[in-house]
C-alpha positions in Angstrom: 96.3 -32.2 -21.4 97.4 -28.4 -22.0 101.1 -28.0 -21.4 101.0 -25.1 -18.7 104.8 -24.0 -17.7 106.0 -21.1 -15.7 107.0 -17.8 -17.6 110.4 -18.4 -16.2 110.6 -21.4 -18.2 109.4 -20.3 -21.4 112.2 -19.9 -24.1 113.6 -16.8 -25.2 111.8 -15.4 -28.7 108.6 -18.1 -28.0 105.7 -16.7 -27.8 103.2 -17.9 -24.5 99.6 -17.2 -23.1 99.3 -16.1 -19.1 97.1 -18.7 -17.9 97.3 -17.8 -14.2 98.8 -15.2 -12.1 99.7 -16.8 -8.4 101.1 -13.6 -6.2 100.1 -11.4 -4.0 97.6 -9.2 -4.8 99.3 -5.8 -4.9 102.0 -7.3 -7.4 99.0 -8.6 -9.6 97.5 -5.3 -10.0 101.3 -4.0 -10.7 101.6 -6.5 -13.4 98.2 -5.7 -14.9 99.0 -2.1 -14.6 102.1 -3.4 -17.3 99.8 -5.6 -19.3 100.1 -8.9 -17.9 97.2 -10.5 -17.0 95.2 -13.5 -17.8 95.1 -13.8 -21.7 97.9 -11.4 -22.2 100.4 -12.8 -24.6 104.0 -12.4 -23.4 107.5 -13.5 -24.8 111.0 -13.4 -23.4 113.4 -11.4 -25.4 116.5 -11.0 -23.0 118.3 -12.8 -20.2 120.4 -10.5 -17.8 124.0 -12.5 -17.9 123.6 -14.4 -14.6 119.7 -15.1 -16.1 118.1 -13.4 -13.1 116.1 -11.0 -14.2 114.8 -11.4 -17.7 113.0 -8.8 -19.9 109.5 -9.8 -21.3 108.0 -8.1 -24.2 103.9 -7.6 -23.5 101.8 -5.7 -26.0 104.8 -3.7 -27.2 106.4 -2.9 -24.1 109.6 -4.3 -22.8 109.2 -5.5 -19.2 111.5 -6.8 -17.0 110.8 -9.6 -13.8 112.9 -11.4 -11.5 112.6 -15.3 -11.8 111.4 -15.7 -8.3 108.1 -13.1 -9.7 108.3 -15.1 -13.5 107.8 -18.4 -11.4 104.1 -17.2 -10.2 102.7 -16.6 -13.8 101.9 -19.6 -15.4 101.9 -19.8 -19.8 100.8 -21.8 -21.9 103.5 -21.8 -24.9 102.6 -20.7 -28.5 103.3 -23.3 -31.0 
């Protein structure tokens, strides 16, 4: 079985691929307007000090996401 985790919960500096994308609609077009989608490969760089929000690097541009959005988007990690 794949292990599948939320983006939240990937480490900081590991590299993951989205799997799945559970928001609403508008927000996934906003996120695949930034280059995450499906396939994408994303990894967390930064943590704000209080770890709410955290900046994601995707295709060489430096995103940031509250955990609550982070929790929707579903990786699997690199190994």
């Amino acid at each position: 079985m794949e292990n599948i985790i939320s983006l939240c919960d990937l480490s900081i500096n590991k590299n993951g691929t989205v799997t799945e994308i559970k928001c609403k609609p508008k927000l996934k077009n906003r996120m695949s307007d930034l280059g995450l989608y499906e396939g994408a490969e994303v990894c967390p760089v930064m943590k704000s000090p209080f770890d709410d929000p955290r900046a994601y690097k995707v295709n060489d541009t430096l995103i940031a996401l509250r955990n609550s959005d982070a929790k929707q988007i579903k990786v699997k990690p690199g190994d």
